[in-house]
C-alpha positions in Angstrom: -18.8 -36.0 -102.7 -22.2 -37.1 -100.8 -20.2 -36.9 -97.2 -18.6 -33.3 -98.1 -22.2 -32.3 -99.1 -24.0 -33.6 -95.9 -21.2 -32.0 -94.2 -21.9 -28.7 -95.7 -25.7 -29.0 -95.0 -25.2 -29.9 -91.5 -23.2 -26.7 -91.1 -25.5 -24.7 -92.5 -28.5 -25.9 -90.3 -26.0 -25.5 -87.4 -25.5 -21.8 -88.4 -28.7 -21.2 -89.2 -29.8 -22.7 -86.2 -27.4 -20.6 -83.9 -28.4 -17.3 -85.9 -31.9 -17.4 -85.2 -31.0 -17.9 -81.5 -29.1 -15.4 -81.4 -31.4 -13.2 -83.3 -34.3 -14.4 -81.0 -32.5 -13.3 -77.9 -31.4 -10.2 -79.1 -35.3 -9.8 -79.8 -36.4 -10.6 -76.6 -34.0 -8.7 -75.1 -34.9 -5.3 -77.2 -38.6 -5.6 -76.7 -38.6 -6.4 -72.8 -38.0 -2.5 -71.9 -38.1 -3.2 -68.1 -34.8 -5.2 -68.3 -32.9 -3.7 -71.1 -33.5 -0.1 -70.1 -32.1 -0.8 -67.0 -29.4 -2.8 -68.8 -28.6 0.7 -70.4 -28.8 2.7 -67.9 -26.4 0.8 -65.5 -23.8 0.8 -68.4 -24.0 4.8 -68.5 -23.5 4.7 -64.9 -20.6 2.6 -64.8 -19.2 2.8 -68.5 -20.0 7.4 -69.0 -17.8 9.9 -67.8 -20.7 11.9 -68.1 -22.3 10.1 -65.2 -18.8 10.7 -63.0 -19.0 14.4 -64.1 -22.9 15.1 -63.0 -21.7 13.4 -59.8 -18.9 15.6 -59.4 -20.7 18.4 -60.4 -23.5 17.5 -57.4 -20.7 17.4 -54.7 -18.8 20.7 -55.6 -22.4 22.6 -55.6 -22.7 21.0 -52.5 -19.4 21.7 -51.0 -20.0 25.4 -52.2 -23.5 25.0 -50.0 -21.6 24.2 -47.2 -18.7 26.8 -47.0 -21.3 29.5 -47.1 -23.3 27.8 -44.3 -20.7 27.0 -42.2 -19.4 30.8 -42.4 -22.8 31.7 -40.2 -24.0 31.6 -37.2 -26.1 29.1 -36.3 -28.3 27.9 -32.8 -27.6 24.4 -33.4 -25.1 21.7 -34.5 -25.1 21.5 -38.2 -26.3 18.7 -40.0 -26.1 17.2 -43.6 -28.7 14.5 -44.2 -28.1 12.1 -47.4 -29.5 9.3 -48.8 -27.2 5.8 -49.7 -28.7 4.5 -52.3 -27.0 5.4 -56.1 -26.4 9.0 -53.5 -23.3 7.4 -51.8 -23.0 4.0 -52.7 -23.3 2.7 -56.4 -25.5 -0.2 -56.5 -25.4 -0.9 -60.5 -24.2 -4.2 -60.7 -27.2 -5.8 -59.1 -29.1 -3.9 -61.7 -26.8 -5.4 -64.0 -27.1 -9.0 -62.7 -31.1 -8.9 -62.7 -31.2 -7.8 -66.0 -28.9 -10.2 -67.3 -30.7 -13.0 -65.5 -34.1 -11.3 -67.7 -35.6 -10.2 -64.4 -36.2 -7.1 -62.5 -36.0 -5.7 -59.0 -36.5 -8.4 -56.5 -36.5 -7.9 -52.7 -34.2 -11.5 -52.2 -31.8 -10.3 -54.8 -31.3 -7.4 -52.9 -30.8 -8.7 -49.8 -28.2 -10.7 -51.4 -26.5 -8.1 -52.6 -26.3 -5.7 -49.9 -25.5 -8.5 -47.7 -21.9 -8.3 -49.1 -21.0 -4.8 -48.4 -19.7 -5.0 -51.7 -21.0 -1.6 -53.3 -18.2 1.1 -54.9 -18.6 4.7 -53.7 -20.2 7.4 -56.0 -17.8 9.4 -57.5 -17.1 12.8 -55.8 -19.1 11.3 -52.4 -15.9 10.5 -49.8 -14.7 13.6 -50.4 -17.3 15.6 -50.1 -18.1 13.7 -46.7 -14.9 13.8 -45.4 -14.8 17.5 -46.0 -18.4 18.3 -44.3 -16.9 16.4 -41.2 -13.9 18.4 -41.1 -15.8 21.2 -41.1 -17.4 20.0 -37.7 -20.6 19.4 -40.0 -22.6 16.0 -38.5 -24.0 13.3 -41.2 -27.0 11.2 -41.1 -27.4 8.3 -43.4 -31.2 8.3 -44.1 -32.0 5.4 -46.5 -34.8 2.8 -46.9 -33.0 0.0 -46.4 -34.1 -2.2 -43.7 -33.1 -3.3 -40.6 -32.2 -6.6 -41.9 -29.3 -4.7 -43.8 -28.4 -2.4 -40.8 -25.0 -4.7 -40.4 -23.9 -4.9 -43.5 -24.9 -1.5 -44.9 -22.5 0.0 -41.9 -19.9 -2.3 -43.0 -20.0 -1.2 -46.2 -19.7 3.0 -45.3 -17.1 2.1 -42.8 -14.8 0.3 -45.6 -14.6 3.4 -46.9 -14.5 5.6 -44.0 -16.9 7.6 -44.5 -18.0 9.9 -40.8 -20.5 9.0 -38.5 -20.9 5.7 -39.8 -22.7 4.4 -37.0 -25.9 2.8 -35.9 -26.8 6.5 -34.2 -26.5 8.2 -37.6 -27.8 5.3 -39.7 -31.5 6.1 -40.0 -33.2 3.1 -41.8 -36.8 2.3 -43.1 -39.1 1.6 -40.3 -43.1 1.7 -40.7 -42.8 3.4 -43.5 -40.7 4.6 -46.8 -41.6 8.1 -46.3 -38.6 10.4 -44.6 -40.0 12.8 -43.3 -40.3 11.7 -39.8 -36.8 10.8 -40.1 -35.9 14.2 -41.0 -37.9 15.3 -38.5 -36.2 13.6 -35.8 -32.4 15.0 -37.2 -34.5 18.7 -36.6 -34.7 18.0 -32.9 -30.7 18.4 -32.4 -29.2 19.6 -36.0 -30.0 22.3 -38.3 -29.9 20.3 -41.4 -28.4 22.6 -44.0 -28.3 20.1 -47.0 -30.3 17.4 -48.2 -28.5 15.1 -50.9 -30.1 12.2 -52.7 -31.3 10.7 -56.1 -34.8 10.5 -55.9 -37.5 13.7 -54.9 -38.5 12.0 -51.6 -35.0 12.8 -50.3 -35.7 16.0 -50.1 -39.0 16.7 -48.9 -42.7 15.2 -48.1 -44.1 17.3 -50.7 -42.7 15.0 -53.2 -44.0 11.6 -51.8 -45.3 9.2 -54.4 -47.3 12.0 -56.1 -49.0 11.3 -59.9 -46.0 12.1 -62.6 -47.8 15.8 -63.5 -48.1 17.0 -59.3 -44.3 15.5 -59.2 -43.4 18.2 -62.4 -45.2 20.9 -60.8 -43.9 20.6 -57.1 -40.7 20.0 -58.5 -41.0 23.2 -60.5 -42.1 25.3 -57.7 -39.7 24.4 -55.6 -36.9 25.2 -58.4 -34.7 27.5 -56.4 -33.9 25.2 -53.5 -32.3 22.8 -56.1 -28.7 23.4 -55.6 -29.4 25.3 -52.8 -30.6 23.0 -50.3 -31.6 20.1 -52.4 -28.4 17.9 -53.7 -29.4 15.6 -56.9 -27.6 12.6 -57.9 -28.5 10.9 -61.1 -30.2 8.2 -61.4 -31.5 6.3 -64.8 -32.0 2.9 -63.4 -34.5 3.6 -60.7 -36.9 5.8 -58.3 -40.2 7.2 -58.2 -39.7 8.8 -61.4 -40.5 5.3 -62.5 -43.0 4.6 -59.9 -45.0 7.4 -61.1 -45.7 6.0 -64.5 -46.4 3.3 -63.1 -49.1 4.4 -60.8 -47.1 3.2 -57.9 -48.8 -0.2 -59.0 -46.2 -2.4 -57.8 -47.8 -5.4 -58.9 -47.7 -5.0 -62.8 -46.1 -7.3 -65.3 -43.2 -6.7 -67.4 -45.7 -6.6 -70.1 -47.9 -4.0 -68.4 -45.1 -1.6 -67.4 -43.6 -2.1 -71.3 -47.3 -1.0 -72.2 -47.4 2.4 -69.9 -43.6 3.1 -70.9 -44.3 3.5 -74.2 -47.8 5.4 -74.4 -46.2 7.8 -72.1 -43.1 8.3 -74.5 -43.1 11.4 -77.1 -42.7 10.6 -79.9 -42.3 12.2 -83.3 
């Protein structure tokens, strides 16, 4: 009778034991809103058909863009310039694996990742590509990915065959993250007649790391070039929409974004 009841109480300190880990991680995880928010959001973008259908819904807009342009005349080549990042290529499970590891972003992880040309397309993005090319319509890849990714990055495009997948149309970060320049430079040759990405500073200079309320308000007054000349993919996980509440203060702690994050919720 003594050994079934030591038995018993050992079980019971095991389970309790193994609930309140459980219970503990749970709680770290829910509290630490850097991780598990990303955590989230990558599951939407993998897991929603509502994140398939806003893609979709991106590329035929587009596609719409660029039957009407194509239909004019023009005194250059014409030109679609896009972003890569969560614009053609879906980079969610690194998300996925830093959050799960209880970190965030980190410039090695990347690297890592990248390095095996292992991202899935965005949904509605080959097409649309392959279309524009068929339409005698020239890409450039403008992205802030580095030169230490040139390699691999083309590797990865050229799996799927996407057009001008190249190091001439592969415009990468250089001096700085800013575009413009880059953009410049496509205006030289090509009469750029889309701009496609998931974050603001795709589209134009006037939205480069700018305070959350300027972002609101350029974005506002430029309202009728979006799905017009400005493409928008979505993107929960990332960008300067985050940056901004931030501060663009890269060097915060978990504990310091967690803080800005929620005084700049609205709540009821």
């Amino acid at each position: 009778m003594k050994y079934k009841s030591l038995l018993l109480y050992t079980a019971l300190c095991f389970t309790t034991v193994s609930c309140t880990v459980r219970i503990s991680q749970t709680e770290g995880l829910s509290t630490d809103i850097t991780k598990s928010g990303k955590l989230w959001a990558s599951l939407w973008q993998q897991r929603a058909a509502e994140y398939d259908a806003l893609c979709f819904q991106a590329y035929n807009v587009a596609k719409l863009r660029l039957d009407n342009s194509v239909n004019a005349s023009h005194s250059k080549p014409l030109a679609i310039v896009t972003d890569i990042d969560e614009t053609v290529l879906d980079n969610s499970p690194n998300a996925v694996q830093q959050a799960l590891l209880g970190k965030d972003f980190e410039q090695e992880a990347w690297y890592k990742w990248t390095s095996k040309a292992a991202c899935d397309t965005v949904p509605g993005s080959y097409s649309f590509f392959k279309y524009a090319a068929s339409k005698g319509v020239t890409v450039f890849y403008i992205t802030n990915r580095d030169e230490r990714e040139r390699e691999a990055t083309l590797k990865n495009l050229q799996k799927y065959g996407f057009p001008n997948a190249d190091n001439e149309h592969l415009l990468l970060k250089q001096a700085t993250s800013g575009k413009e320049s880059r953009r410049k430079s496509v205006l030289t040759t090509h009469e750029i007649i889309l701009l496609i990405g998931d974050n603001l500073s795709d589209f134009a200079s006037l939205f480069d790391k700018k305070p959350e309320q300027e972002r609101q308000a350029v974005t506002q007054n430029q309202s009728e070039n979006f799905g017009k000349l400005f493409i928008v993919l979505p993107n929960a996980t990332y960008g300067d929409w985050e940056n901004a509440i931030f501060k663009y203060n890269y060097q915060l702690s978990p504990a310091q974004k967690e803080e800005l994050i929620k005084n700049s919720l609205q709540k009821e």
